[in-house]
Each structure stands twice: as C-alpha cells, then as structure tokens.
C-alpha distance (Angstrom), angle and dihedral (degrees) to the residues before:
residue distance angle dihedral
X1 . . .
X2 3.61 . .
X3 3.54 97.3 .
X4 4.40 91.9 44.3
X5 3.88 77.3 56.5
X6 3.72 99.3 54.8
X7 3.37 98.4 35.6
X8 4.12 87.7 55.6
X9 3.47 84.5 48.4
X10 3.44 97.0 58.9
X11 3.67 103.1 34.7
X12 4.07 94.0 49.1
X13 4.44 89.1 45.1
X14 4.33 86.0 50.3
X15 3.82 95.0 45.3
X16 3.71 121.1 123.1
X17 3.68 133.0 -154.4
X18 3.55 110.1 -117.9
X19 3.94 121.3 -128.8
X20 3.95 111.1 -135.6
X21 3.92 140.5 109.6
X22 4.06 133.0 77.8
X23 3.85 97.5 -59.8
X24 3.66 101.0 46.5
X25 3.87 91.3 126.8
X26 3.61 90.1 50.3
X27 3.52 96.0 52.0
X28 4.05 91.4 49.4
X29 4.28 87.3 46.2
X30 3.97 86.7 55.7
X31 3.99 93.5 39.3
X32 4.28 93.0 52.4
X33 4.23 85.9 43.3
X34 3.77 94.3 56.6
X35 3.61 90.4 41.4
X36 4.11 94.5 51.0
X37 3.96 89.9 41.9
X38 4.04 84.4 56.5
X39 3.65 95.8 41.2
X40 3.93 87.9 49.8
X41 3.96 86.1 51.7
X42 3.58 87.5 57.6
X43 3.75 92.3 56.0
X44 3.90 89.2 45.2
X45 4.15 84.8 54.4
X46 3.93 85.2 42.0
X47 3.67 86.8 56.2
X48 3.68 99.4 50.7
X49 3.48 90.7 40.9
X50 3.35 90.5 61.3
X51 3.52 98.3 49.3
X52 4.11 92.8 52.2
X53 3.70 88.1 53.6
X54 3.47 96.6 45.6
X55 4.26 91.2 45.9
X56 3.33 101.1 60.0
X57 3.90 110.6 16.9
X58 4.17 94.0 -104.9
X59 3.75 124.6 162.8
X60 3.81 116.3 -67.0
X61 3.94 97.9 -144.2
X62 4.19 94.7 97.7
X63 3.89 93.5 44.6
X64 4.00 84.7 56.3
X65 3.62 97.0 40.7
X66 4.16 81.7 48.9
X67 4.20 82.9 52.2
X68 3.57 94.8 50.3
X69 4.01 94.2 46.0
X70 3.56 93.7 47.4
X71 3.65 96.9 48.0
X72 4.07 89.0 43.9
X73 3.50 95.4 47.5
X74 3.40 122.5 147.5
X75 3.51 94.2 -124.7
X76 3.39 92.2 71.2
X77 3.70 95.4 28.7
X78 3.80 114.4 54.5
X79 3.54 128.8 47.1
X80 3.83 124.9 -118.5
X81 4.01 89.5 -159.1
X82 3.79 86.0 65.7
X83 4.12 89.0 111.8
X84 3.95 88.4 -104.0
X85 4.28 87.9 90.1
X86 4.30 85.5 -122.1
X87 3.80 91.3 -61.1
X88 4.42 93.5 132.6
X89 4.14 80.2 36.4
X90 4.04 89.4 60.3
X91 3.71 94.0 33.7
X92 3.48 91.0 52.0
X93 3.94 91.4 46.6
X94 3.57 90.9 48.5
X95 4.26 89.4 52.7
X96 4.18 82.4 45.7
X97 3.62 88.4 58.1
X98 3.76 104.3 45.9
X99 3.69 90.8 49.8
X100 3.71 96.6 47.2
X101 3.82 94.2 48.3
X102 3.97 89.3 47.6
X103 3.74 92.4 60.9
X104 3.69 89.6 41.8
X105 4.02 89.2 61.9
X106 3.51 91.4 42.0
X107 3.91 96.4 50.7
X108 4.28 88.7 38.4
X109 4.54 76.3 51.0
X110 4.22 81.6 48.6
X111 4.00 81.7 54.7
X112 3.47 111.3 44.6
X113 3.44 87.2 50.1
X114 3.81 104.1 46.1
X115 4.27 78.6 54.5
X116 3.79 94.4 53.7
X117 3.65 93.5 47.7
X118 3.73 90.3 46.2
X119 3.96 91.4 52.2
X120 3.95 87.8 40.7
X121 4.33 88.2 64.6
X122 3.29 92.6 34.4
X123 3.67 99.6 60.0
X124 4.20 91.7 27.7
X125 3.81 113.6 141.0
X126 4.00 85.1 -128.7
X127 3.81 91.2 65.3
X128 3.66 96.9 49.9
X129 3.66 91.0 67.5
C-alpha cells in the first residue's frame, strides 16, 4: 500500500501536459504573452526597486536579485515548443513573479522604515537643544 502510494505520488507530481489538438499554436501564442507580461512586471518591480534603493541609500542586494531574475526570466529562458504548449514556461513565470514582488515589499518595508527613523532623529527632543 505504501509503495502504490509513493509511486502515485511520484508519477502524478512528474506528469506533463501534453501539447496536441487544432489550436496548439494558439495555446503556445497565449502561454509566451503571459510569460512576457510577467517578465515585463519584473522590470516594472526592477524599476521601483531601483528607485527605493537609490532614495534613501538602502541595501543593494534585492535590486540585484531583481537584475538577475529579470535577465533569467523564463520568458526568455524556457521554451513553449517544449511539447508541454508553455505550461512549465507560465508556471515558472508565475513563481518569477511572486518572488520578485515579495522582495519588492520587503525592500519598500526597508524604506518606510529607514524614513520613519530618519523623521524620528530629526524631530528628537535631544536635537532641539
């Protein structure tokens, strides 16, 4: 039983959508669009990243990690002629996506903050006197 189990496991996590009937083309078109729109998010949050880091001095590790996405997208990076119609390409862009917009809200977090605690020693009652 254990072993039917695993082995169901397995097989069902590998399985691959197969690529055939009259709109294949179509399919792959709409696969590569979703993927580009998601890649050109990334270069929006690349952007913005950008400017944070440059606005108030903050740590440059997310707007490289931004780079390197956006550069490695999968957009550019896996095929949607594969015989899976772009499925693992949109999948992938979607995974791209979530990452990159998680370590935009943690960098605009690395922002706000940096501001607060700007605005906090500027208006400290030990500099007024």
């Amino acid at each position: 039983m254990k072993r039917a189990l695993v082995l169901a496991t397995v097989l069902a996590a590998t399985s691959a959508e197969a690529c055939s009937g009259p709109d294949v083309m179509g399919t792959i078109e709409a696969h590569q669009r979703f993927a580009t729109v998601c890649a050109c998010a990334i270069g929006l949050l690349f952007l913005v990243a950008l400017r944070l880091t440059i606005s108030r001095r903050l740590d440059t590790g997310t707007f490289w990690n931004l780079a390197g996405m956006f550069a490695l997208h999968p957009a550019w990076t896996i095929s949607g002629f594969d015989g899976d119609c772009g499925f693992m390409q949109v999948n992938a862009s979607i995974l791209f996506l979530g990452i990159a917009a998680l370590l935009t809200w943690f960098l605009f977090l690395a922002w706000f903050r940096a501001g607060t605690t700007t605005a906090r020693r500027a208006t400290s009652p030990s500099e007024q006197n």
